[in-house]
VOVOVO-669478 format. One record per residue (C-alpha): x, y, z. Coordinates in nm, 2 decimals, always signed. Example, Ala and Ser with C-alpha at 12.3 -4.5 7.8 and 13.67 -1.06 7.14 Angstrom:
% residues 2
east  north  up
+1.23  -0.45  +0.78 $
+1.37  -0.11  +0.71 $
***
This chain:
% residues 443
east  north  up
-5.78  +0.56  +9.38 $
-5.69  +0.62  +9.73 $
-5.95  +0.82  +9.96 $
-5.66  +1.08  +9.99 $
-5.61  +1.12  +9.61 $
-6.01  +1.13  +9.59 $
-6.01  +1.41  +9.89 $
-5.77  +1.61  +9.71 $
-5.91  +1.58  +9.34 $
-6.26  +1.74  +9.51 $
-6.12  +2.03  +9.66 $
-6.27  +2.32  +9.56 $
-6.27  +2.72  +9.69 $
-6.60  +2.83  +9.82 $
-6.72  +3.06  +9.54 $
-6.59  +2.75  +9.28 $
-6.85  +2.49  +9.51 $
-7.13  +2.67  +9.50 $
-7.12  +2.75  +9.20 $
-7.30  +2.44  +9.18 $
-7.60  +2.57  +9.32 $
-7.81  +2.68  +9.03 $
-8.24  +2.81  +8.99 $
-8.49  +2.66  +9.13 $
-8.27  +2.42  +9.36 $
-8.33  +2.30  +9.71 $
-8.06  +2.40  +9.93 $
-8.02  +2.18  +10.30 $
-7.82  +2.35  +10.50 $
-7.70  +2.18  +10.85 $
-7.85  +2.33  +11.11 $
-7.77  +2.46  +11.51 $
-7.37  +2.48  +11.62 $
-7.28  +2.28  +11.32 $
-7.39  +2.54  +11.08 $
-7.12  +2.58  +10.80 $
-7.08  +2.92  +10.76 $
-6.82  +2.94  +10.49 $
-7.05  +2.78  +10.26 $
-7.35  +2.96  +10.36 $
-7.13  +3.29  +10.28 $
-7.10  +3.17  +9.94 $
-7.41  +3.09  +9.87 $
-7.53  +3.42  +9.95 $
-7.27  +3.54  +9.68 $
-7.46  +3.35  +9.46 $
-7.77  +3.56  +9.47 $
-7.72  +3.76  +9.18 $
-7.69  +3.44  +8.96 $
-7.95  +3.24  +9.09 $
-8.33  +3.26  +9.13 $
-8.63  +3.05  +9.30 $
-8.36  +2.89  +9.53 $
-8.51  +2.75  +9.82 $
-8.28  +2.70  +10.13 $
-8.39  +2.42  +10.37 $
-8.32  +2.39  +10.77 $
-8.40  +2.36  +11.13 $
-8.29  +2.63  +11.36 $
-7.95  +2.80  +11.28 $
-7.74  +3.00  +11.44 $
-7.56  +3.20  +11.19 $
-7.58  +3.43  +10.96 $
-7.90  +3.44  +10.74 $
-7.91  +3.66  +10.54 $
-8.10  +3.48  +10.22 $
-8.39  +3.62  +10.41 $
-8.36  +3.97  +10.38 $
-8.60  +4.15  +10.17 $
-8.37  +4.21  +9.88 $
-8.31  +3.84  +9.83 $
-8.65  +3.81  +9.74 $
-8.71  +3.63  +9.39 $
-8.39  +3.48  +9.44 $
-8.38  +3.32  +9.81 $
-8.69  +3.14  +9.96 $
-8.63  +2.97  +10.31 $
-8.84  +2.73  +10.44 $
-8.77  +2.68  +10.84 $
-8.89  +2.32  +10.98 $
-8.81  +2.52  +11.32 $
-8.80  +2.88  +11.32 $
-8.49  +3.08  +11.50 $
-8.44  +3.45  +11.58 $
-8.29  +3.46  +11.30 $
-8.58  +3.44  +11.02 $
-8.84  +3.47  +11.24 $
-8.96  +3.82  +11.13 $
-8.89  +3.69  +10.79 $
-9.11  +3.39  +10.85 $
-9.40  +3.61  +10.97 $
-9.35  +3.92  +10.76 $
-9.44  +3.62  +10.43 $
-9.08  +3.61  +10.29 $
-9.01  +3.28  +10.42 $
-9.23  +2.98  +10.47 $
-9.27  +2.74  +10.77 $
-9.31  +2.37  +10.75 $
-9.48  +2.25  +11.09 $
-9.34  +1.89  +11.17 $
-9.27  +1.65  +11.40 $
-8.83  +1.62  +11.47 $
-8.87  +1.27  +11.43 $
-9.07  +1.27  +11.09 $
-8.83  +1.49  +10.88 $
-8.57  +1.24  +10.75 $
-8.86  +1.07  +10.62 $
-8.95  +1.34  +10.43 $
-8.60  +1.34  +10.25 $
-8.63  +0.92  +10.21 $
-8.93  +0.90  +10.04 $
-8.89  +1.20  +9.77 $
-9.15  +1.42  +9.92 $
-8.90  +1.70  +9.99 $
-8.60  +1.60  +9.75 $
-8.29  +1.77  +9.84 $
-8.07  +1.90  +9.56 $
-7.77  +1.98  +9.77 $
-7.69  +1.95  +10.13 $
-7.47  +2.21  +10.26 $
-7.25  +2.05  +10.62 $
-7.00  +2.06  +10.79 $
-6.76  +1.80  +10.94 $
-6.39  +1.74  +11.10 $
-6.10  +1.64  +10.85 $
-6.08  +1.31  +10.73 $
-5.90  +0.98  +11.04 $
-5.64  +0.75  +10.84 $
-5.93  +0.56  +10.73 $
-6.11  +0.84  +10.52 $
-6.40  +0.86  +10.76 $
-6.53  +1.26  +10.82 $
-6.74  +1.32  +11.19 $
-7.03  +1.56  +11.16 $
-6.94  +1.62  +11.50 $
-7.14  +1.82  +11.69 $
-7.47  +1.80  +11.47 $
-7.61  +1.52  +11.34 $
-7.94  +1.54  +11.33 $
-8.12  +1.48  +11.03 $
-7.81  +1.61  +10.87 $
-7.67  +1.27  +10.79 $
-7.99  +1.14  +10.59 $
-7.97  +1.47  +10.44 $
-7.64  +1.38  +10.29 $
-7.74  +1.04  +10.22 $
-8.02  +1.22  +9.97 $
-7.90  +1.47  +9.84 $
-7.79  +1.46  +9.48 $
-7.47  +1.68  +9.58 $
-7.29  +1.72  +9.90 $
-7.09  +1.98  +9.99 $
-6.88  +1.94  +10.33 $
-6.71  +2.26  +10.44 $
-6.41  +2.06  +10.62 $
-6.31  +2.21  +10.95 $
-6.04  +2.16  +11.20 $
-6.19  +2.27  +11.50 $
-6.49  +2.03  +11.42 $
-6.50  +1.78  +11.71 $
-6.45  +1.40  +11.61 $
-6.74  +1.26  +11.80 $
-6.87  +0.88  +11.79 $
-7.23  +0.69  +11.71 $
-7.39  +0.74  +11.35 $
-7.18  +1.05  +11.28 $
-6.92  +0.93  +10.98 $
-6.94  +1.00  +10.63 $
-6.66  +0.86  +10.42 $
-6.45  +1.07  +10.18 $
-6.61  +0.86  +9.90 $
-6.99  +0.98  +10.00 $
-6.94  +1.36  +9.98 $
-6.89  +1.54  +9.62 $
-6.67  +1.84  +9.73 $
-6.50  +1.97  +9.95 $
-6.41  +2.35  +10.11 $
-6.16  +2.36  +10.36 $
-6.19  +2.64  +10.61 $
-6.08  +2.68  +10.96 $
-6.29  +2.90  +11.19 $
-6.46  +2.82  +11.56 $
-6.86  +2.69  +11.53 $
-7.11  +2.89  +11.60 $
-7.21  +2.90  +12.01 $
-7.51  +2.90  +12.22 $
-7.41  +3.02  +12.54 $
-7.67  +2.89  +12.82 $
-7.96  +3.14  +12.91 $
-7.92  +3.32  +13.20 $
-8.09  +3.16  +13.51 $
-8.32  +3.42  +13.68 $
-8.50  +3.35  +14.02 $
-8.82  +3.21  +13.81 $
-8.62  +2.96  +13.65 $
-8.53  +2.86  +13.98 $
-8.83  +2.84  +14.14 $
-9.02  +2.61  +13.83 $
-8.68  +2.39  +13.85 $
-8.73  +2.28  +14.22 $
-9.04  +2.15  +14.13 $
-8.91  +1.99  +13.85 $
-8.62  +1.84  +14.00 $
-8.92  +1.71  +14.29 $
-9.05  +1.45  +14.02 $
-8.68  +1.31  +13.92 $
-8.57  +0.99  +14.13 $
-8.23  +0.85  +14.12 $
-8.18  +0.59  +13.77 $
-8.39  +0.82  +13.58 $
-8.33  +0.89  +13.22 $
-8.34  +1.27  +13.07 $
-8.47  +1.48  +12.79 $
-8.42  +1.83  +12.80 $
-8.53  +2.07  +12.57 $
-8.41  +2.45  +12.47 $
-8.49  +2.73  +12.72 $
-8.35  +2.88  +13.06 $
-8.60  +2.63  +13.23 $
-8.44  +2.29  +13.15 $
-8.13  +2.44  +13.23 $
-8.23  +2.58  +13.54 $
-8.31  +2.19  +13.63 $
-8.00  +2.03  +13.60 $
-7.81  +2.16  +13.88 $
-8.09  +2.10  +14.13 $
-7.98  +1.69  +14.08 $
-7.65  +1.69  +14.18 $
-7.78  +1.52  +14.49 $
-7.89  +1.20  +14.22 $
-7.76  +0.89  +14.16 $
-7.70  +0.71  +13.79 $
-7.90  +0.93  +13.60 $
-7.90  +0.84  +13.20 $
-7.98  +1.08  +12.89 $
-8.17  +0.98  +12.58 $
-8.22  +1.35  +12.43 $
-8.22  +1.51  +12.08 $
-7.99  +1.78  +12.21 $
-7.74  +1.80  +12.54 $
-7.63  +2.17  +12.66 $
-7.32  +2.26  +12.90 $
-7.53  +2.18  +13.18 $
-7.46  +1.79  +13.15 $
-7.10  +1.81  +13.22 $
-7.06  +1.90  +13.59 $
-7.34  +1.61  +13.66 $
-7.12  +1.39  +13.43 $
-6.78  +1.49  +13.62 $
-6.98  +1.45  +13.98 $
-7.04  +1.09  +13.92 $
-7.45  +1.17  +13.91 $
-7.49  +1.08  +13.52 $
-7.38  +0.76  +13.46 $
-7.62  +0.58  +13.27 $
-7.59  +0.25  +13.50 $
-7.95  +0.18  +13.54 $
-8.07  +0.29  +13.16 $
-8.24  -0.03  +13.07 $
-8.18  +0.08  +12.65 $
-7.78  +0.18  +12.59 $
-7.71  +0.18  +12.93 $
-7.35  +0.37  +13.02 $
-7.42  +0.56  +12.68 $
-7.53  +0.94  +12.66 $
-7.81  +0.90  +12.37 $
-7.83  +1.27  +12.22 $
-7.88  +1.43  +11.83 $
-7.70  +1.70  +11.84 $
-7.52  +1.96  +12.09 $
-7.62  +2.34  +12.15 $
-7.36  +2.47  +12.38 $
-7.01  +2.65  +12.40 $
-6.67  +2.53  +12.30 $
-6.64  +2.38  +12.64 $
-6.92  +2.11  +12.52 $
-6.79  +2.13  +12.17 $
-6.46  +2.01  +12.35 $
-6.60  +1.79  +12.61 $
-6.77  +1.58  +12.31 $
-6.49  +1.56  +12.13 $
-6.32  +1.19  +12.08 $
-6.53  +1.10  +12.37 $
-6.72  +0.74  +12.35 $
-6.98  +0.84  +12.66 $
-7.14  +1.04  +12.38 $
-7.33  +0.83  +12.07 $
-7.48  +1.06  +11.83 $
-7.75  +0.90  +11.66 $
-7.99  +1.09  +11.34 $
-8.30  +1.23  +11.50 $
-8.51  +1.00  +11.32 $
-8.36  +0.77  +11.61 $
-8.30  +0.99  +11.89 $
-8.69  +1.08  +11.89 $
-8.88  +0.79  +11.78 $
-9.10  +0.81  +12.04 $
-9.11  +0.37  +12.06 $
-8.71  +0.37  +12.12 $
-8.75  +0.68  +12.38 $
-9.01  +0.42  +12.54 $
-8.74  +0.16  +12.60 $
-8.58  +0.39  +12.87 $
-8.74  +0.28  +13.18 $
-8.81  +0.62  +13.41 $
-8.80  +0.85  +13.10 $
-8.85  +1.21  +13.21 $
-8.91  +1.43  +12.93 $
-8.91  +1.79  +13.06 $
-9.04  +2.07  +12.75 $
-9.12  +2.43  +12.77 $
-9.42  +2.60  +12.63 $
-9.61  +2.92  +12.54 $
-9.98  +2.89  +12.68 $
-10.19  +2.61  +12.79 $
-10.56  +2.64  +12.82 $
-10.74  +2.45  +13.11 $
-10.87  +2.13  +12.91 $
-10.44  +2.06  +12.86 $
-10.42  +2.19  +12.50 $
-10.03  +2.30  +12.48 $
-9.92  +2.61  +12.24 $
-9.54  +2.62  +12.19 $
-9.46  +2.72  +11.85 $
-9.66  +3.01  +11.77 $
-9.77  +3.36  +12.00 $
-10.12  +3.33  +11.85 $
-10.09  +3.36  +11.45 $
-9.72  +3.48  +11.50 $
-9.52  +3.19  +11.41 $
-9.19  +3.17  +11.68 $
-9.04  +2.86  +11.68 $
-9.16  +2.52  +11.57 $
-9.27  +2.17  +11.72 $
-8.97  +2.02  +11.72 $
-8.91  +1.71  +11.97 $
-9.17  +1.82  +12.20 $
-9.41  +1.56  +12.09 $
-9.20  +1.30  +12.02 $
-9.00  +1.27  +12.35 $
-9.37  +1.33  +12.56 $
-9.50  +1.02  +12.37 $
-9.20  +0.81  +12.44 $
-9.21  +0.94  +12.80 $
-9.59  +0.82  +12.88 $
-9.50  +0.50  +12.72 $
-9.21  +0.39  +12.89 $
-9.22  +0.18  +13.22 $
-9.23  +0.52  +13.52 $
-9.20  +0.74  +13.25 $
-9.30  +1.13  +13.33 $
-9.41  +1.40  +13.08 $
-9.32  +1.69  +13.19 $
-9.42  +2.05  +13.06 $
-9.22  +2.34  +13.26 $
-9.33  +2.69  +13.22 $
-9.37  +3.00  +13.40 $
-9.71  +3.11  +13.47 $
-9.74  +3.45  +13.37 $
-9.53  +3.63  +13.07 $
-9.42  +3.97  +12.97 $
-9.34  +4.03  +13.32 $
-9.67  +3.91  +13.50 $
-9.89  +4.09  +13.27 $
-10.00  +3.81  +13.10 $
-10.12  +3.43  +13.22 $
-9.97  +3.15  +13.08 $
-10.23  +2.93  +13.16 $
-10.52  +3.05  +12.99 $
-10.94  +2.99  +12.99 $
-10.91  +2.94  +12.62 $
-10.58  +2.95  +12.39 $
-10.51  +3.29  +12.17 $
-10.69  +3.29  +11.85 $
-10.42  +3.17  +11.56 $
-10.25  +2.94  +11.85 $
-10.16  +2.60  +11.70 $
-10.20  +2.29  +11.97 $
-9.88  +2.14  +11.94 $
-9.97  +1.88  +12.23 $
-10.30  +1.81  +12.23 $
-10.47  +1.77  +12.57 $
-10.53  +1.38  +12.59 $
-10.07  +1.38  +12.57 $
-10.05  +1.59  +12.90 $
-9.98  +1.46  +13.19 $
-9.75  +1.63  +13.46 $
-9.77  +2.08  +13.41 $
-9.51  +2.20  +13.64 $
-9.53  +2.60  +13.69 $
-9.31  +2.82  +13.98 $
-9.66  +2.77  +14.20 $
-9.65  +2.34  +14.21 $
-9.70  +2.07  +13.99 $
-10.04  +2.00  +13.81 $
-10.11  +1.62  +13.70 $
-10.35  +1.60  +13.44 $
-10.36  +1.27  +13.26 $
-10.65  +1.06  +13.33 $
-10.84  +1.38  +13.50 $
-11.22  +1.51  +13.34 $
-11.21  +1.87  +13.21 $
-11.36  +1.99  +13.59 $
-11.04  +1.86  +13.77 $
-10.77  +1.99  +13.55 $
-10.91  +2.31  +13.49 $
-10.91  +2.32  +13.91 $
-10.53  +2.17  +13.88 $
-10.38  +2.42  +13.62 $
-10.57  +2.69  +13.81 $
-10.42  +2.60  +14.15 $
-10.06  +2.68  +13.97 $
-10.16  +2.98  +13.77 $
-10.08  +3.30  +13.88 $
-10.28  +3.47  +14.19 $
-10.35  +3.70  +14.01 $
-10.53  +3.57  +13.74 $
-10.70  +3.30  +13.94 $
-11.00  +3.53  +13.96 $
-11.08  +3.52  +13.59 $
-10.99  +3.19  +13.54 $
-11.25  +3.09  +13.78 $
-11.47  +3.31  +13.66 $
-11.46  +3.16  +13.33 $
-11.50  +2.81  +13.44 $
-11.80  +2.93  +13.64 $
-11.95  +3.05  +13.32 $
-11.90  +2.73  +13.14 $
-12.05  +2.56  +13.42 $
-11.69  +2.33  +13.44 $
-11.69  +2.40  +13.83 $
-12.04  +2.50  +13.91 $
-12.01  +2.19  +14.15 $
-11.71  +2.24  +14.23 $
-11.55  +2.36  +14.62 $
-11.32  +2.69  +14.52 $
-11.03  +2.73  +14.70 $
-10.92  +3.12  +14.72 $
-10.69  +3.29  +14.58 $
-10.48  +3.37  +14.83 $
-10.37  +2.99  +14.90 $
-10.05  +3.04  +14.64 $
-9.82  +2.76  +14.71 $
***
């Protein structure tokens, strides 16, 4: 049978595909701008026929509905990074979340521990040869569809075509729904004058032939323009944003001097607008690799000068890093943080890099803290740290006792809360030898 007459013979409507889906399943469903949301529609017609169904993913953009209260009994999600959208759900006890390294989840589907059922994607129509792009997210999407016991591609025209390990063959997927509609978006976040100010010093420790990581957040974004001045600057990254392009089109990203896939943009998985979406498309700078790849923190270390630049919530003055959780309340998850800091302090020049502002809820509350909120969960622990970067300088902590970083982080803290922080350490007797520089000496 030709791949066409095999296409055909699996095309089904949505209600008729999900059908499949049946109690007590495990449902995958891909995750960020690649999010099919025809099939995710029909599964949430399935509700009334269907009970104990859990529904499997990283952070979606979409519609989620399965976690509303009165899909309870017959929806369960389980987040392995938790979006806006099933966050309340997450914390209120009607969903679940699975905290994991990015580059340990394929595994998980590998070996059996978390079996997959059926994996819900999404990907362009089939090239002469048969071959279907997940395009814009592949992630640990593709080992999902190599698991799963059923596959269903929602098969979408305005799906980019984009090149690395991003094919599935008409052969490997079990049906098929055809729908044409644009992806889901994540327009960048706004830059404010604070992402600004963290960014400079940011951009200060980036030297021309470096390689970048970038993770979500107005903060990595903010960075990117400040290196337009660069020269051959590589990506190795588990996502890319719009930010990358005018760097690419300037001649500043080139990937010349990346001593692992030099020329090649090494990313997982886009979050960005249809200008990325379009920019990716059919374009062989970009090789989309599974995260089980993109953040194994030994093929990060290849990169010589890997900068990994990550956000966080709170870090206390040993180094100990919160960034998934506001005390007990669960807000995102660990994602690549961890992975890509590893890789960073292991490659040759490599710089770990955690970027935050000091203070939250508009100055009311420090950032860098004596000791982290009760419930917090370290997602870096302190012995990983090594460069803190807040609006007020740069902190270097690796290698430093618990007397000199606490000085460090409190030298880029907030003025304002400088007081207390010393106060605390004064208590603890961590600078009772220590010379105390006041607080009016804000850089």
């Amino acid at each position: 049978m030709s791949w066409e007459s095999d296409y055909r013979s699996k095309l089904r409507t949505p209600e008729e595909a999900l059908r499949s889906v049946r109690s007590g399943m495990r449902v995958y469903i891909q995750p960020g701008c690649a999010e099919p949301e025809t099939l995710v529609e029909a599964l949430l017609e399935r509700a009334p026929f269907v009970r104990d169904v859990e529904v499997l993913h990283l952070l979606t953009l979409g519609c989620a509905d399965y976690v509303k209260p009165e899909m309870e009994g017959h929806f369960r999600h389980n987040a392995f990074f938790i979006g806006g959208n099933v966050r309340e759900a997450v914390n209120d006890g009607r969903a679940d979340y699975t905290p994991i390294y990015l580059s340990e989840v394929e595994e998980l589907f590998e070996s059996g521990a978390v079996p997959l059922d059926v994996a819900l994607i999404q990907v362009s129509p089939p090239d002469p040869h048969g071959f279907c792009s997940l395009g814009v997210g592949i992630d640990t999407t593709l080992t999902a569809a190599k698991c799963a016991r059923l596959v269903i591609a929602q098969v979408n025209d305005q799906m980019p075509r984009t090149y690395g390990d991003s094919f599935l063959h008409v052969g490997q997927i079990h049906l098929f729904v055809e729908s044409s509609r644009a992806l889901c978006e994540l327009p960048q976040e706004k830059t404010s004058d604070l992402h600004v100010a963290i960014a400079r010093n940011v951009a200060g420790l980036i030297d021309d032939g470096a390689v970048l990581q970038t993770g979500i957040g107005g903060i990595p974004g903010a960075v990117l323009p400040f290196l337009m001045d660069r020269k051959d600057l590589g990506i190795h990254t588990e996502l890319v944003s719009d930010g990358v392009i005018p760097l690419i089109e300037a001649g500043v990203i080139t990937g010349a001097r990346k001593t692992h896939k030099p020329r090649k943009i090494i990313l997982g998985f886009v979050l960005g607008t249809k200008q990325l979406f379009s920019y990716v498309d059919n374009n062989p700078a970009f090789e989309f690799r599974p995260s089980a790849y993109t953040n194994d923190p030994l093929i990060i270390a290849r990169n010589d000068n890997m900068v990994a630049i990550n956000a966080a919530l709170q870090i206390d003055l040993t180094g100990q890093v919160c960034s998934d959780s506001l005390g007990s309340y669960f807000y995102s998850g660990i994602g690549g943080q961890v992975d890509f800091l590893r890789g960073a302090s292991h490659a040759k020049g490599g710089k770990p890099i955690i970027a935050m502002s000091s203070t939250a809820k508009n100055g009311v509350l420090s950032r860098i803290v004596a000791t982290l909120t009760p419930g917090s969960g370290v997602v870096t622990s302190r012995g990983l740290i090594h460069y803190v970067v807040t609006e007020y300088g740069v902190a270097y902590l690796h290698g430093k006792s618990i007397r000199e970083r606490a000085k460090a982080l409190i030298e880029i803290a907030h003025p304002d809360f400088r007081d207390e922080l010393y106060a605390y350490c004064e208590r603890t007797k961590w600078l009772q030898h220590a010379p105390r520089e006041p607080a009016a000496a804000a850089r």
